[in-house]
Every structure is written in C-alpha cells, then in structure tokens.
N, C-alpha and C positions, 0 to 999 in steps of 0.2 A: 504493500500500500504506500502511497504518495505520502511523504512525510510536509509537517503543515507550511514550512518554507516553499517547497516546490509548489503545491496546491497556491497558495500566496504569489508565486511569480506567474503562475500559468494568469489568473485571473487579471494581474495587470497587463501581460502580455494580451488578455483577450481584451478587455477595456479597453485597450489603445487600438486594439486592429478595429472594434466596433466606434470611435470618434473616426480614425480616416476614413471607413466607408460610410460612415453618416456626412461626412464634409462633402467624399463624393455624389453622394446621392443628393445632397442640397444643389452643387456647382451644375449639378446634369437635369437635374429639377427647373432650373433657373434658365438653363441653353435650350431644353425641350421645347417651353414653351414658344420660345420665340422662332426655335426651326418648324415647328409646329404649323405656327402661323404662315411663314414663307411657302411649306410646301403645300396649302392648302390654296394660300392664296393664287398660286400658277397653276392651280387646276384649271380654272375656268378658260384661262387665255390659251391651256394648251387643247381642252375640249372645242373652242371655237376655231382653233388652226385647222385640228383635224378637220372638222364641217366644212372650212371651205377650203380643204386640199381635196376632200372628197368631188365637192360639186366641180372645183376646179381640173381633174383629171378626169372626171365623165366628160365635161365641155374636151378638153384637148384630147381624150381618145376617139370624139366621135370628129373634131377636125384632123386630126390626122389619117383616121379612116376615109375622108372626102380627099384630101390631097395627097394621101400614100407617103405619108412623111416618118417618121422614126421615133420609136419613140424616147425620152428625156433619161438621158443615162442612169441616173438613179432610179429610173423605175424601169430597168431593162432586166429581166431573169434570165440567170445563165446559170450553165451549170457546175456546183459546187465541188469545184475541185480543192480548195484553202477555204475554211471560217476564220474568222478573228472574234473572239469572245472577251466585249468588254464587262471586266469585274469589278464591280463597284463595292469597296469594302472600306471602313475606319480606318483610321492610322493609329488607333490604341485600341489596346484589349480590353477588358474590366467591362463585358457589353453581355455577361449571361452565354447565352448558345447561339446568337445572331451571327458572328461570325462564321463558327462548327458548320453551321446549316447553309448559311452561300456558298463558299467553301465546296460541301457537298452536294449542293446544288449545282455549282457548277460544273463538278468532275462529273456529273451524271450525263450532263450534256456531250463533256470530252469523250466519254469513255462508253459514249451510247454503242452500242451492234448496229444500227440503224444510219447511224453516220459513215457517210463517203468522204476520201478526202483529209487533207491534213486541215490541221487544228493551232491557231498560233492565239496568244492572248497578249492585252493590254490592258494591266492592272490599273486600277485606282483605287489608290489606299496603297497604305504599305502593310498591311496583315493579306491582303492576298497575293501583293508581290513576294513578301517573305515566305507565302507556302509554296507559290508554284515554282518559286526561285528552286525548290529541291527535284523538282521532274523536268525531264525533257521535254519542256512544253516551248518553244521560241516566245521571247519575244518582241511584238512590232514596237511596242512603246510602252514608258510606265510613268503615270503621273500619281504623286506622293505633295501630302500638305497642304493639301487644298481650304484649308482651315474648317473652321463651325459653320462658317456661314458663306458659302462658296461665290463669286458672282458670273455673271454670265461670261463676262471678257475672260475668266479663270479656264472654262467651259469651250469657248471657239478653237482652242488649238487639239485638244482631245477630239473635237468631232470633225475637225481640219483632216487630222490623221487617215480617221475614219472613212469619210469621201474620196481623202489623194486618193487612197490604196484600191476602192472601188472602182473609181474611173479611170483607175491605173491598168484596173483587172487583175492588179495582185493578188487581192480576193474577192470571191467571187458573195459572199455575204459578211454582217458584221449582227450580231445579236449582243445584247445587252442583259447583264443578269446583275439585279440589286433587290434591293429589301424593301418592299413596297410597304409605306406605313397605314396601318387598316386602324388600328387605336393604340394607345398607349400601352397594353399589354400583349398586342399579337402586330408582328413586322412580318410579313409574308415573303419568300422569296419568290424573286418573280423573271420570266426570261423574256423579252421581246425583241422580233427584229425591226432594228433601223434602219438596214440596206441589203437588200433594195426596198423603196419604201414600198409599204404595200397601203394603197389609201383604204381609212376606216370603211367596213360595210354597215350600213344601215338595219336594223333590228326589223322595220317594213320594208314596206315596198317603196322603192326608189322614188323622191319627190321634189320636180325639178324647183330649183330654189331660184329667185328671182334677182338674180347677178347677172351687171352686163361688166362683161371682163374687156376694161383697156389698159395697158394693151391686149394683145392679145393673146389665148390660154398658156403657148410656147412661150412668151415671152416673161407672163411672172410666173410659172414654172420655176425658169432660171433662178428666180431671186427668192421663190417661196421654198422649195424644196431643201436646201442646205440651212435656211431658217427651221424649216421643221425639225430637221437634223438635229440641230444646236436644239431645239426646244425639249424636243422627244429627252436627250441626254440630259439637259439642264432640271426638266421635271426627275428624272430618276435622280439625280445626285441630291436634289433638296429632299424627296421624300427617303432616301438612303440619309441623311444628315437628322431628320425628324426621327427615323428608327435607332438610330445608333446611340441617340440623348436620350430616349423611352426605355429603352434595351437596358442600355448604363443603368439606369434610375431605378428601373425595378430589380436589376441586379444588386445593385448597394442596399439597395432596399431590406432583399432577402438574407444580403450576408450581414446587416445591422441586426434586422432581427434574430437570424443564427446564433452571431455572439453577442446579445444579451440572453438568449436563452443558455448559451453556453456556460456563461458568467455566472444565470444561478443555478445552474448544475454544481457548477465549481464551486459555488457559494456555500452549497447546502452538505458538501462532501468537505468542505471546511469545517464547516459546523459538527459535523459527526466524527469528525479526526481529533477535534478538537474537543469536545466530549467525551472521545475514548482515551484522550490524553491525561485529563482531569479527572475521569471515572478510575483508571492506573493510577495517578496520581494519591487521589483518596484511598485506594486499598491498602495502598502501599505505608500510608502513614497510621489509616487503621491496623496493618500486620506490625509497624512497627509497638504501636502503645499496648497490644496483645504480647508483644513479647517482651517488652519489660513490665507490663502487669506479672505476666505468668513467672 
C-alpha cells in the first residue's frame, strides 16, 4: 500500500494536471465561440455561390451544346490516374479523438480497393503532416500555422496549388477531407471533391432561375469557378477551426472532471491510510501501558 507521502504527492500532482486542463478548456471555450461564429457565418455566402454556379453551368452547358464549344477546364472529367487529398487537420493535439478519426478517415480513402491510380496528399495542419510524414504517401504541398482564425488571402495559395496541378493534369482530381462542425459535441469527418467541380444538384426538379448573365456564361465561368474553389476550401478550414476549439473544450473538459474525481479517490484512500496509521498508532500505545501495567 501507498505510504501517506506518496498518496500526498500523487494528489498534488493531480490538482495541478486538473488547473492546466481547466485553463485549457476556459482558452478553447473563449476561441470556440468566436470560430463558431465565422464558420456559420460563411455558410450562407457559400450556399448562395453554389445556387448560382448551378444555374450558371446549366446556362453555359446548354451554350456550349448550340456552338460545340468545350467545356471550362475545371469542370472537365478525366480519368483518374493521381488524386491529391487535401487534409485539413490542427496544428496541436489536446483535441479528444478528432484528430484519430481524420487521420483514419483519410487513410480509408488512400487505402480504398476501389481506388485506381496513385495517391499524393497536401496537408494542412501539422498533426496530419507529422502522421503521413511516416508513409510513403508524396507530397504536393504542406501548409502549417494557419492560426485560430485563418483568413481568406491565408486560403488563395493552398487552393492556387490545387487548380495549377489540375489544369496542369498533374492530377486528374483533388478531394478534400476535414471535420465538418455539426455542434459542439459531434465534429463529423467529412470528404468532398473540389476538382473537378461538380455543380450542386437540386433536391426537385430543375427551376430555371431568373438571371441574365453579362457577360456571358464562358466568361464569369472564368472568374467564378476558382472563386468557388477558394470558397469551397475557405468554408472547410473555418468549420475545421470551429471543431478543433469544440473538440479541445470538451476534451479539457473530460480530463478536468477525471482529475477531480481522481483527486477524491486519492482523497479518500488518504483518509483511510491515515486512519490505519492512527488506529496502529493507538494499539501500539495501548500494548505498551498493558505491558507495564502487567
């Protein structure tokens, strides 16, 4: 059994581990919200992009069908002979099993049966550069540091990449795998592809929307598409920035409350050492006054 000094240092050693993850879980508490905010706020602007990338590539596949034209590199399907699979992952751990599960989420992708063709990744974050850094997986690029609260001009050179390499035909797609934040206690991992874009389909029946596109469909094509790009990314990295402050918080969370229960476990096996210390004690002074009675 644990002698009452040991019992005594474990306890403060637990107390102090229980202030650092309560400080953390207050600092991640305090960043949640506000990444919180950003990444709900770019919903709607990126729900509206889609609605008129949709209407706008009905309108330019039925002009290109009248003058046999070609159609817009980013939306050209070919066949998959290289993916690039961007990994959107934290640059610190202390995040519960959020990172475990992209991570695993992604190798399911790499390591599908189902998949033709080689496989290169471009991490974001440095916890999934530092895993894939151990497998023979290439890489095309890795951005690291993006801070808490990331902003779009951080965001143009990552989706820069992403395009060159496309219209290069270096690779022939680019999918995207990050932690989609659903609430504060469930971050979903999630994979979609950016390239080649595929425009959103409608839930009914196709309903022509009342746009007259100048110029014309070809033309902001050009200028909306690598916008979408950059949106499509820029919405995963905020809602990846909102899961990984939720993630943190409820992990500090759990490991606060851990070691305070830990603490009166420890508390209460003090008190019973310390009992049995006293209860020896006493016997010991009752055998002596028995034996100089006797």
């Amino acid at each position: 059994m644990a002698t009452l000094r040991e019992i005594r240092r474990r306890i403060r050693s637990v107390e102090n581990t229980a202030k650092i993850t309560n400080a953390l879980q207050l600092v991640a508490a305090s960043k949640m919200r506000r990444a919180q905010e950003r990444a709900l706020a770019a919903r709607p602007y990126a729900e509206h992009m889609r609605a008129v990338l949709r209407n706008l590539a009905t309108a330019h596949s039925g002009e290109d069908a009248e003058e046999g034209g070609a159609a817009h590199p980013l939306l050209q399907q070919r066949e998959i002979r290289e993916a690039t699979v961007l990994l959107v992952t934290p640059d610190r751990g202390l995040a519960g099993g959020l990172i475990a599960n992209l991570e695993r989420h992604a190798g399911e992708i790499v390591l599908s049966p189902d998949r033709t063709g080689e496989v290169s990744m471009v991490p974001i974050g440095r916890k999934g550069r530092d895993y894939y850094a151990r497998f023979d997986i290439p890489f095309r690029a890795e951005f690291t540091q993006l801070g808490d609260y990331p902003s779009l001009a951080q965001i143009r050179p990552i989706s820069r990449v992403a395009i060159d390499d496309y219209i290069a035909g270096t690779v022939d797609q680019v999918l995207l795998v990050y932690a989609q934040f659903v609430s504060t206690a469930n971050q979903k991992p999630t994979t979609v592809q950016i390239l080649p874009v595929q425009p959103p389909e409608t839930d009914g029946p196709a309903q022509e929307m009342p746009y007259i596109f100048e110029p014309s469909p070809q033309a902001l094509l050009e200028e909306l598409l690598p916008r979408y790009v950059e949106t499509q990314l820029y919405q995963a990295i905020l809602e990846a920035a909102a899961s990984e402050q939720s993630a943190r918080m409820v992990a500090m969370k759990n490991a606060t409350d851990a070691a305070n229960e830990m603490v009166e476990d420890l508390t209460l096996d003090y008190n019973k050492a310390r009992q049995n210390q006293i209860t020896a004690e006493l016997l010991d002074i009752a055998g002596g006054v028995e034996a100089l009675a006797g």
